[in-house]
C-alpha positions as a Markdown table, in Angstrom:
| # | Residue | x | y | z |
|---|---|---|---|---|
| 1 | Unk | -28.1 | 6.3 | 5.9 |
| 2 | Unk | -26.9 | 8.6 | 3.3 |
| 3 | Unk | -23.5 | 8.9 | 4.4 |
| 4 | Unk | -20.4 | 7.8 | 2.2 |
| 5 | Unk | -17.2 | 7.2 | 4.8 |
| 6 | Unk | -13.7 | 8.1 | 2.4 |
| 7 | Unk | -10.4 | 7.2 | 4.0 |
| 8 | Unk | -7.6 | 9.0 | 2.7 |
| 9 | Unk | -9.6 | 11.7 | 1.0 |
| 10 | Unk | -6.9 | 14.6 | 0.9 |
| 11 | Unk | -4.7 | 12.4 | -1.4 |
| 12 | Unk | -4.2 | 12.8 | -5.2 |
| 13 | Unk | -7.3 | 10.0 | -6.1 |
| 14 | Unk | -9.3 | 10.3 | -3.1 |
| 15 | Unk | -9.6 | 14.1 | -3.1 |
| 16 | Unk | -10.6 | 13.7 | -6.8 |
| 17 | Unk | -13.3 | 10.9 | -6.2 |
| 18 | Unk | -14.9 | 13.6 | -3.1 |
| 19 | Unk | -14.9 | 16.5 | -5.8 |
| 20 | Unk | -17.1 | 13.5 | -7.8 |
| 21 | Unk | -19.1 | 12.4 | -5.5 |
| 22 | Unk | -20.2 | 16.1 | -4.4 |
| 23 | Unk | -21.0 | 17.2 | -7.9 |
| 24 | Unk | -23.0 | 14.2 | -9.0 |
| 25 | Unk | -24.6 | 12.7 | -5.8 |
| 26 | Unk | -27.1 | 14.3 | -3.0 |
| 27 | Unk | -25.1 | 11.8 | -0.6 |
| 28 | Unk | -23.3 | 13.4 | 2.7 |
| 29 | Unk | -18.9 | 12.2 | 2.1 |
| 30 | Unk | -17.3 | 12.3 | 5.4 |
| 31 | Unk | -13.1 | 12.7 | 4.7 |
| 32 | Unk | -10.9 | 10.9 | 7.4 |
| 33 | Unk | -7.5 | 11.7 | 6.1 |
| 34 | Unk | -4.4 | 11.5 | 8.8 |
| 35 | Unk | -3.1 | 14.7 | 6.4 |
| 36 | Unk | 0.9 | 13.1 | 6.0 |
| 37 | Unk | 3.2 | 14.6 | 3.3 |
| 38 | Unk | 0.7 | 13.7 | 0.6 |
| 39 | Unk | -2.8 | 15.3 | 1.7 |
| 40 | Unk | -3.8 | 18.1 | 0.9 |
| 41 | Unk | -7.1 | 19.9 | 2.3 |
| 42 | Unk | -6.5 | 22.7 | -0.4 |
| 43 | Unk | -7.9 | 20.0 | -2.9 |
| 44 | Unk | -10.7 | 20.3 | -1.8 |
| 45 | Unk | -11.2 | 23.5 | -0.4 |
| 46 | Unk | -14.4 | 24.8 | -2.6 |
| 47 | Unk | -16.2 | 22.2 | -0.1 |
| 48 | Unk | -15.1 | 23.4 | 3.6 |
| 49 | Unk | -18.3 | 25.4 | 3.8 |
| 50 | Unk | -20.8 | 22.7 | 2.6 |
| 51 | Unk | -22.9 | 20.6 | 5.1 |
| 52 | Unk | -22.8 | 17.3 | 2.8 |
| 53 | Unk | -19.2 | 17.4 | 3.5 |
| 54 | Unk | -17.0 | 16.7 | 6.9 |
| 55 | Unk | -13.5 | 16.3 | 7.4 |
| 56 | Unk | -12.2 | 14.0 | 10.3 |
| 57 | Unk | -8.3 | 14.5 | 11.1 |
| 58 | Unk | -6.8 | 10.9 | 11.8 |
| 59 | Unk | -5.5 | 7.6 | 11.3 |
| 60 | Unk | -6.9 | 4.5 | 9.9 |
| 61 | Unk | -4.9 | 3.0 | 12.1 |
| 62 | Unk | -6.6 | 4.5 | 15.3 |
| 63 | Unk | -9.4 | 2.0 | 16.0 |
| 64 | Unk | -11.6 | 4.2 | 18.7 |
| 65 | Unk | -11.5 | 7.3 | 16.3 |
| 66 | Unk | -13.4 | 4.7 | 13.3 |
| 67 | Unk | -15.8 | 3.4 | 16.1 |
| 68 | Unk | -16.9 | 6.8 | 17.0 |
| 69 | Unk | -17.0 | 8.0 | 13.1 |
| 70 | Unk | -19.1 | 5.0 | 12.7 |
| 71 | Unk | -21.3 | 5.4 | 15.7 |
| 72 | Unk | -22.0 | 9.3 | 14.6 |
| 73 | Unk | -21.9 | 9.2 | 11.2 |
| 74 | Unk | -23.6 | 6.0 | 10.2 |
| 75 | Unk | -22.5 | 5.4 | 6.6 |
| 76 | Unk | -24.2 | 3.1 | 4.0 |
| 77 | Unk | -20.6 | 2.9 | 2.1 |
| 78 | Unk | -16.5 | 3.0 | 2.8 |
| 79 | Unk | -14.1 | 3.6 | 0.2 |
| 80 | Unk | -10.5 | 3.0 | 1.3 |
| 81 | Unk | -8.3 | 5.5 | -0.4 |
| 82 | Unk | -6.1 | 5.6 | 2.6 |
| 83 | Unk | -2.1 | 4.0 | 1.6 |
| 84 | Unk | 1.3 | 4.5 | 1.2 |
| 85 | Unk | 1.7 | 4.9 | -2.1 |
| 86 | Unk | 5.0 | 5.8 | -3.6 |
| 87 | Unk | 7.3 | 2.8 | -4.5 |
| 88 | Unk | 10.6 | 4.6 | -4.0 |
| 89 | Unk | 9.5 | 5.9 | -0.4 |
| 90 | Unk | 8.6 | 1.5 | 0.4 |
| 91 | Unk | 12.2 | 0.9 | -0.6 |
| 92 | Unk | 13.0 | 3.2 | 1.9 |
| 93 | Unk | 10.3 | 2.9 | 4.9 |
| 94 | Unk | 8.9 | -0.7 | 4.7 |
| 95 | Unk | 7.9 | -0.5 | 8.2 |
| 96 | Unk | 5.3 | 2.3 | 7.4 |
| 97 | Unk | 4.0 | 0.6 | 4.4 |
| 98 | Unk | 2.8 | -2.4 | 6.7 |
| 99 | Unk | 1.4 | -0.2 | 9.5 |
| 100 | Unk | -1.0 | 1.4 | 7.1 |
| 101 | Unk | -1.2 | -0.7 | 4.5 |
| 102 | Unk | -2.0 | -3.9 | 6.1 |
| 103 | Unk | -2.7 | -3.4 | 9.8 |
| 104 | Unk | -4.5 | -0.1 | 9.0 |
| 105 | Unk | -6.5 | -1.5 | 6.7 |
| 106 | Unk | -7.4 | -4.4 | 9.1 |
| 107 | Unk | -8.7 | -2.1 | 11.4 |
| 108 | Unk | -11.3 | -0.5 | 8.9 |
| 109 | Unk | -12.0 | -3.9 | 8.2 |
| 110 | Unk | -12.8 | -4.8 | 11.4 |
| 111 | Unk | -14.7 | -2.1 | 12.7 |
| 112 | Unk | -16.5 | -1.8 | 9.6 |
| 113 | Unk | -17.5 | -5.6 | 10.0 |
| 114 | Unk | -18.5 | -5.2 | 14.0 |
| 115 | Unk | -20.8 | -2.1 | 12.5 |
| 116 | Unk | -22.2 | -4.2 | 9.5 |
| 117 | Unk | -23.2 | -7.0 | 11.8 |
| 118 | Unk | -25.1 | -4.8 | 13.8 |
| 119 | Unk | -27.2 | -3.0 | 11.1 |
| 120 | Unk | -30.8 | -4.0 | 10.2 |
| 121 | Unk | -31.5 | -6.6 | 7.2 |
| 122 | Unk | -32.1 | -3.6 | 4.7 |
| 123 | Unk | -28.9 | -1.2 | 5.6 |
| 124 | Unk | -26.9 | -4.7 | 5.7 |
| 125 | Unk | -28.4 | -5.3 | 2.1 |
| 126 | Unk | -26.9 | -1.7 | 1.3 |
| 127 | Unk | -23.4 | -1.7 | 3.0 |
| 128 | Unk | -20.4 | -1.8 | 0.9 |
| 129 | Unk | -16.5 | -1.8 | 1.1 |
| 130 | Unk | -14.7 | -0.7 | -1.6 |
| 131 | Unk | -11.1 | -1.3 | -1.4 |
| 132 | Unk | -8.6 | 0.9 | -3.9 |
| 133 | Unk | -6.1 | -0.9 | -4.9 |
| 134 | Unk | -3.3 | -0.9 | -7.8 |
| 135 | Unk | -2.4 | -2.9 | -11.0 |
| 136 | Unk | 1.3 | -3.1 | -9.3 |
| 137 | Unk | -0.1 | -6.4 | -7.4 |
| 138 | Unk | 0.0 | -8.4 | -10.2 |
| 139 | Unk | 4.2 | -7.8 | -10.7 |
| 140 | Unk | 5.4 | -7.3 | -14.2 |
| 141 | Unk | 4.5 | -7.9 | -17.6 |
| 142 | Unk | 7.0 | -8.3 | -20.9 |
| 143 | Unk | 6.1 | -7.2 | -24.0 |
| 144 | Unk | 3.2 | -9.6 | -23.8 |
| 145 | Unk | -0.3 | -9.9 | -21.7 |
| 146 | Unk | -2.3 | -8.3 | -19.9 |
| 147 | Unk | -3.3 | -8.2 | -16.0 |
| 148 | Unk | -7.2 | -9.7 | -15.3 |
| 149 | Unk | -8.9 | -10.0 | -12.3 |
| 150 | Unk | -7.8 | -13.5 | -12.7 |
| 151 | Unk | -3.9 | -13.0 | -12.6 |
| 152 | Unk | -1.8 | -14.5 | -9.7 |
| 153 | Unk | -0.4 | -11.4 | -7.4 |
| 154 | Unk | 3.2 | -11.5 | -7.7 |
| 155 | Unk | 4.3 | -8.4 | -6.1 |
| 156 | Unk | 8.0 | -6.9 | -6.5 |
| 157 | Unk | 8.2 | -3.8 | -4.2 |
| 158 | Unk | 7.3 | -3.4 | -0.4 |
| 159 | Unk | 4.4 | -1.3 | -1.9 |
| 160 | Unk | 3.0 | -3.7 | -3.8 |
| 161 | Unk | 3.3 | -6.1 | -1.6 |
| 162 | Unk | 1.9 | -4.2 | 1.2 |
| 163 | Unk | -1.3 | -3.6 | -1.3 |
| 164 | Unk | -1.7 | -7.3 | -2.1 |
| 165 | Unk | -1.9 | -8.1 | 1.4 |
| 166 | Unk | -4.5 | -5.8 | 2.1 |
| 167 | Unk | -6.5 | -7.1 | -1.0 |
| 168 | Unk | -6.2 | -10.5 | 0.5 |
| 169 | Unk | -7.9 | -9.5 | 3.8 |
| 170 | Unk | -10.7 | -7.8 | 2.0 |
| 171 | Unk | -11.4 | -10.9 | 0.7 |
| 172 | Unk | -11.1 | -13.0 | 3.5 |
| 173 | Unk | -13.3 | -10.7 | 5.6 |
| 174 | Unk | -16.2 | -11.0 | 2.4 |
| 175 | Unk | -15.3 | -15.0 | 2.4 |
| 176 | Unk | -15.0 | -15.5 | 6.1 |
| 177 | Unk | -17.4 | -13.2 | 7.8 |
| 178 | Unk | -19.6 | -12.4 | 4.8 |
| 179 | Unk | -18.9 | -8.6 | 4.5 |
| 180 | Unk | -19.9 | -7.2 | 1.2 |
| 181 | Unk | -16.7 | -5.7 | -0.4 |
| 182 | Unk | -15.6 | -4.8 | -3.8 |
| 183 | Unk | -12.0 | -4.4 | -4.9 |
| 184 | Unk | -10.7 | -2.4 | -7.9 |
| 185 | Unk | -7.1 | -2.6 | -8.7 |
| 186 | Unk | -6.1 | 0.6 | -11.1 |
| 187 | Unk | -3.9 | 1.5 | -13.4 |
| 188 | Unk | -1.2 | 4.7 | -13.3 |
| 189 | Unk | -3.4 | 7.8 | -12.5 |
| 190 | Unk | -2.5 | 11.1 | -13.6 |
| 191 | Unk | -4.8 | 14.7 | -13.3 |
| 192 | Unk | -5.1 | 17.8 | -10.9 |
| 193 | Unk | -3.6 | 17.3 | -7.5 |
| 194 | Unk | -1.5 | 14.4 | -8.0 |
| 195 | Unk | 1.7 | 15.1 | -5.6 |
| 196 | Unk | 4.6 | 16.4 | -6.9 |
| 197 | Unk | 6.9 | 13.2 | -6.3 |
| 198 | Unk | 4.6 | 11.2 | -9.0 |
| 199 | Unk | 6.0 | 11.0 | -12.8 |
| 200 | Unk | 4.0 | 13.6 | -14.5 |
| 201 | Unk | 4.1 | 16.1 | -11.8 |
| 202 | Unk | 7.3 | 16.0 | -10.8 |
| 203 | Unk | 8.9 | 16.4 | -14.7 |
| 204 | Unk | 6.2 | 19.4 | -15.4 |
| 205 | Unk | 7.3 | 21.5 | -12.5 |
| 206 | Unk | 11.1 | 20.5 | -12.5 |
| 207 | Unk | 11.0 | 21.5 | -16.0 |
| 208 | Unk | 9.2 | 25.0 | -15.2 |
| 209 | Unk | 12.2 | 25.2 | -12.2 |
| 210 | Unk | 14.6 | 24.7 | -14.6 |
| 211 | Unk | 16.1 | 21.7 | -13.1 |
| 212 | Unk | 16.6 | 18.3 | -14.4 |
| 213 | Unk | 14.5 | 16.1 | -15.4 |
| 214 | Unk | 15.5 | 12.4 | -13.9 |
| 215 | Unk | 14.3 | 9.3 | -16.1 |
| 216 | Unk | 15.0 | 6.2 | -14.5 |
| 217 | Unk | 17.1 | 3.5 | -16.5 |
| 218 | Unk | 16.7 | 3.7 | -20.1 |
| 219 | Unk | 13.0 | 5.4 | -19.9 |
| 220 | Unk | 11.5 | 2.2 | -21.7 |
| 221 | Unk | 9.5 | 1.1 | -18.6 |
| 222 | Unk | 5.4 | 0.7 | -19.5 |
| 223 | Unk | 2.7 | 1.7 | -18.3 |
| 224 | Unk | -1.0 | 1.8 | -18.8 |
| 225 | Unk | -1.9 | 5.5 | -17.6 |
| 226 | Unk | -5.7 | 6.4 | -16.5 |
| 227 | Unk | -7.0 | 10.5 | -16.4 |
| 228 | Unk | -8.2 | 10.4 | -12.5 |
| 229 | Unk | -11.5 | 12.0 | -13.3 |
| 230 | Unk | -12.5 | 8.1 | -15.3 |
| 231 | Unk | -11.0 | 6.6 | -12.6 |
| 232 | Unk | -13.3 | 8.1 | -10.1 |
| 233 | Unk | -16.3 | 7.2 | -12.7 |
| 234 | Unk | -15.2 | 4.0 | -12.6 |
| 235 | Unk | -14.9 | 3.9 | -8.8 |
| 236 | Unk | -18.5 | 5.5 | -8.3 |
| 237 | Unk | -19.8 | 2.7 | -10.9 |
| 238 | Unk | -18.4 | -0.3 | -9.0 |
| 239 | Unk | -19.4 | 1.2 | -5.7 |
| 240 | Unk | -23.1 | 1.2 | -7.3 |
| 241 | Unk | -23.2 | -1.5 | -9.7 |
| 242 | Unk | -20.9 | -3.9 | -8.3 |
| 243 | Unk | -21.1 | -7.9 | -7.4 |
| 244 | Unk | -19.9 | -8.2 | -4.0 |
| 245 | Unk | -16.4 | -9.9 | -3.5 |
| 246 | Unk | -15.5 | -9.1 | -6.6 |
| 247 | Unk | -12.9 | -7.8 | -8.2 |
| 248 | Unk | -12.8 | -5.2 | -11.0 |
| 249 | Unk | -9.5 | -3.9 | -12.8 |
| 250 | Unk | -9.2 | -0.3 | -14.4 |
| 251 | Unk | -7.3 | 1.3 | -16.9 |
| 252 | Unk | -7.0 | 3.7 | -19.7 |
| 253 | Unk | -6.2 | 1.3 | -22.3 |
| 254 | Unk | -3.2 | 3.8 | -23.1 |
| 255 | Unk | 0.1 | 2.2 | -23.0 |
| 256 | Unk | 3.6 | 4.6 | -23.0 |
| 257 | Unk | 7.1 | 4.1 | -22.2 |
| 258 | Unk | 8.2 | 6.5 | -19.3 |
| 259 | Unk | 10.4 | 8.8 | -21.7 |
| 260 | Unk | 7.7 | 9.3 | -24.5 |
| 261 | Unk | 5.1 | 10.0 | -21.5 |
| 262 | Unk | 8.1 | 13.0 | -20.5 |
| 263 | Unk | 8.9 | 13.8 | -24.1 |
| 264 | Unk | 4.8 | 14.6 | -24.8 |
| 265 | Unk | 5.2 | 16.9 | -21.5 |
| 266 | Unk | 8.6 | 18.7 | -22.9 |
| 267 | Unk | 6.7 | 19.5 | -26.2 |
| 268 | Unk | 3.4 | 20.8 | -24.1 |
| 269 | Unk | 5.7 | 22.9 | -22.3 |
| 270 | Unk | 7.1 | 23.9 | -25.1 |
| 271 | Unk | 4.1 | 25.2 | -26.7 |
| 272 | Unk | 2.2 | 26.5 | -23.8 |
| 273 | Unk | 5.3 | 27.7 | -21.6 |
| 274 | Unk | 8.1 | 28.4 | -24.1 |
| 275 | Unk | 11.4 | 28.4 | -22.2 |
| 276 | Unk | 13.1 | 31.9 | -22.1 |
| 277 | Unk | 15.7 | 30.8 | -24.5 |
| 278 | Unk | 13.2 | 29.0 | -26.3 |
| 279 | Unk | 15.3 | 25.5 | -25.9 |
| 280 | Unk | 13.1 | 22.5 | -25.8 |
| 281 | Unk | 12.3 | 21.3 | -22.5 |
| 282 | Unk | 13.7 | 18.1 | -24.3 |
| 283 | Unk | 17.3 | 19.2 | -22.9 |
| 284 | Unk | 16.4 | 19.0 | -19.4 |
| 285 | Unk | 16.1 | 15.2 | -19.6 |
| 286 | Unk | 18.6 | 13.1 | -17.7 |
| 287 | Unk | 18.6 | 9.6 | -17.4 |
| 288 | Unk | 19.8 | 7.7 | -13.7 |
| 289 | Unk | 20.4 | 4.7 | -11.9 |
| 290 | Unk | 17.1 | 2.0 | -12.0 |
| 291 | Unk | 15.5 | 1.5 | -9.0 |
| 292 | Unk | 15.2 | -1.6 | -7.4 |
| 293 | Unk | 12.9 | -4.3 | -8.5 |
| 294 | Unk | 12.0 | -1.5 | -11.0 |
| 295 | Unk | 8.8 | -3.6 | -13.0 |
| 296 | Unk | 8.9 | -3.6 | -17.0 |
| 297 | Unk | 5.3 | -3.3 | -18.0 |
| 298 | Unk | 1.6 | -2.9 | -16.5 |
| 299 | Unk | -1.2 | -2.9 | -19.1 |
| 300 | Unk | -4.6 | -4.1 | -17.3 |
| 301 | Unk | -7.6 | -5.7 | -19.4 |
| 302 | Unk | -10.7 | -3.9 | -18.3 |
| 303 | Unk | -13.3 | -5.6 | -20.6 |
| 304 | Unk | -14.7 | -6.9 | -16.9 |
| 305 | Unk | -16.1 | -3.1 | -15.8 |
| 306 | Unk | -16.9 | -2.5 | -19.8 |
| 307 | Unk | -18.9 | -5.4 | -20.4 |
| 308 | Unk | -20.7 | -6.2 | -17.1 |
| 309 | Unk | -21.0 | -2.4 | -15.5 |
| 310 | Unk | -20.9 | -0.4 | -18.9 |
| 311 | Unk | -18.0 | 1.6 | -18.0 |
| 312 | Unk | -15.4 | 3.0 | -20.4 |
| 313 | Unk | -12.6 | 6.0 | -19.9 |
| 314 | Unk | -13.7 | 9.4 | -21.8 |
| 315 | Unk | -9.9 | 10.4 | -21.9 |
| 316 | Unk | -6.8 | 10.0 | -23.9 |
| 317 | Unk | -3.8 | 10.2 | -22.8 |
| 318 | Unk | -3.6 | 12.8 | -25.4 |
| 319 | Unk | -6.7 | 14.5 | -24.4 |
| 320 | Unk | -5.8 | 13.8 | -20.7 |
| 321 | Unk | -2.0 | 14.9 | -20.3 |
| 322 | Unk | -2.6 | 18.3 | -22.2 |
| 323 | Unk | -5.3 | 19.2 | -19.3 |
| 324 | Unk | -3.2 | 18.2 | -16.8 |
| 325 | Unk | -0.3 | 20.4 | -18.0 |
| 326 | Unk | -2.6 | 22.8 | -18.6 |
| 327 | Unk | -4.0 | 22.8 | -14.2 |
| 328 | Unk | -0.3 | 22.6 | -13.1 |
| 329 | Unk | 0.8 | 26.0 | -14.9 |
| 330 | Unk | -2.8 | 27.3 | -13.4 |
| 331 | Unk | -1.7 | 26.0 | -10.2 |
| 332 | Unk | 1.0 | 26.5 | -9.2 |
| 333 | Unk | 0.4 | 28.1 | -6.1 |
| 334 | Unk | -0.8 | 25.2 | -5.3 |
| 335 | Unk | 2.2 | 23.2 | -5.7 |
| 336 | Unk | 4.1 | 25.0 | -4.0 |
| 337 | Unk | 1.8 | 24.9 | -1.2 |
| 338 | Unk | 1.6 | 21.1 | -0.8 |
| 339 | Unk | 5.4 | 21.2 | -1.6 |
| 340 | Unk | 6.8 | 23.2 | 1.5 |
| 341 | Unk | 3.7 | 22.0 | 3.5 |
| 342 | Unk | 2.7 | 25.0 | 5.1 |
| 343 | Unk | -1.3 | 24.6 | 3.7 |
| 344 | Unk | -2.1 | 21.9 | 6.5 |
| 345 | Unk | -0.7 | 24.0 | 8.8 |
| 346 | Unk | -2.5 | 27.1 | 7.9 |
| 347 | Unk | -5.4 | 25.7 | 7.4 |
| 348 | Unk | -5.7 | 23.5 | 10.5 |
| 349 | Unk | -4.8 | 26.1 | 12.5 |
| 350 | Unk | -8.1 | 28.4 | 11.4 |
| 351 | Unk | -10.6 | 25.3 | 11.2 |
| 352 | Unk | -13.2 | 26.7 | 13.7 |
| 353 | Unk | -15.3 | 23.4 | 13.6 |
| 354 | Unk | -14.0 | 20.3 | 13.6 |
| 355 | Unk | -15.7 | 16.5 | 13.2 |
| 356 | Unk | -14.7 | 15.7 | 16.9 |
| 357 | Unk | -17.2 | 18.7 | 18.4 |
């Protein structure tokens, strides 16, 4: 059993954690990702030619497609990467954030509890689930506080909520049926091959487009933001050193209000990718309506992973939003690739070998 089963491993964290996983582990990382608006099999390209890595196109959701990948595949781990994850797109489509939120997430649970049950003392000693969750269960902070592992869920969008729900069934399937899962609930990532409809994305490459760039309310909203490539550390650390049914909370320690996050963009830009007229990027900022249910503040206390599994983020935000800048004005092929959606299609359409052969 040297397989690692990923769900949700074209998205912005999950694609990042594979790219870790492959260039620090001998271990096999089978990819089921259902490819929607968000995936991106360019992400992780450099890897289509390796044996240690498989892609599987499908759902969570689709309970005979996990039974087979189980069967064939016989992992020793599952890390659940696989959501809706945009807030604004919840307010809109609730209904979706359920389905694979909560019921899809049920269905891994499941089968990955029938498989468990079936697998001999020392492999069942081995098995983990590691849930990914978000900080946005806990609801909002004010100026005041931090989120531990021991704050009360209070969830404010149908995102949130959706995630919550999820984490509770992780734990009733570790409490009820004696599964061995781990949950980590993480602060605001940013990096390489975060979707454009995210924060730091979308206000790098409207700014490059020359359009505006929307802040919501007054721009004073907090948040605690993580570089993806600690996350993943973090991740791979819990996977290995974690306490089954558990949870661990992680962040970057690296609180900023949503307009000084697009301000230290605007004077990046400004460095690295002078406009023509050599105007600040600073003028492109607009503010608009607040969302709804639009939280104040995240900041998560982390001294849990620190203290008991020795983790700690390499990155600050300082450190971590200059590389980023720096990979989307590399990228932007990329971008625009994922933007207009014609890579899945593309590349699909070549795939010679697929999981299901």
């Amino acid at each position: 059993m040297t397989t690692i089963l990923v769900t949700g491993g074209a998205g912005f964290i999950g694609s990042n954690f594979i790219t870790h996983l492959m260039n620090t582990t001998e271990n096999t990382v089978l990819n089921l990702d259902n490819l929607t608006y968000a995936g991106s099999l360019y992400s992780l390209e450099y890897f289509k030619s390796n044996p240690k890595y498989i892609f599987a196109k499908g759902s969570i959701n689709d309970r005979k497609l996990l039974e087979y990948l189980f069967e064939k595949y016989r992992p020793f781990a599952v890390v659940n990467f696989a959501a809706e994850t945009h807030v604004d797109r919840s307010i809109d489509q609730p209904r979706l954030f359920v389905e694979t939120n909560i019921l899809g997430t049920f269905e891994l649970l499941d089968v990955s509890r029938d498989y468990w049950l079936n697998l001999d003392s020392e492999s069942k000693n081995k098995f983990r689930f590691l849930q990914i969750s978000t900080d946005e269960v806990y609801g909002s902070l004010g100026e005041d506080g931090y989120f531990t592992e021991e704050t009360p869920y209070a969830p404010n969008s149908p995102y949130s909520a959706s995630k919550a729900s999820s984490n509770h069934l992780v734990r009733a399937y570790f409490h009820t049926y004696g599964l061995p899962v781990l949950i980590v609930n993480c602060s605001n990532n940013y990096g390489p091959y975060q979707f454009p409809e995210k924060l730091i994305p979308l206000m790098i490459l409207n700014a490059l487009e020359g359009k505006e760039l929307p802040v919501y309310g007054n721009g004073r909203n907090i948040r605690d933001w993580l570089y993806v490539e600690d996350n993943c550390r973090a991740i791979k650390t819990v996977l290995e050193k974690g306490k089954t049914g558990e949870v661990y909370n992680i962040g970057g320690n690296c609180e900023k209000r949503n307009i000084e996050v697009v301000n230290t963009i605007c004077e990046i830009l400004d460095e690295l990718c002078p406009r023509p007229d050599k105007r600040s990027y600073r003028e492109q900022i607009i503010f608009v309506k607040d969302r709804p249910g639009h939280d104040y503040r995240y900041a998560i206390d982390s001294n849990k992973i620190r203290h008991e599994l020795g983790w700690m983020p390499l990155e600050t935000f300082d450190s971590g939003i200059r590389k980023t800048v720096k990979w989307y004005l590399d990228n932007r092929e990329w971008c625009k690739k994922v933007q207009e959606g014609n890579y899945q299609r593309e590349r699909l359409g070549i795939m010679k070998k697929t999981v299901l052969n």
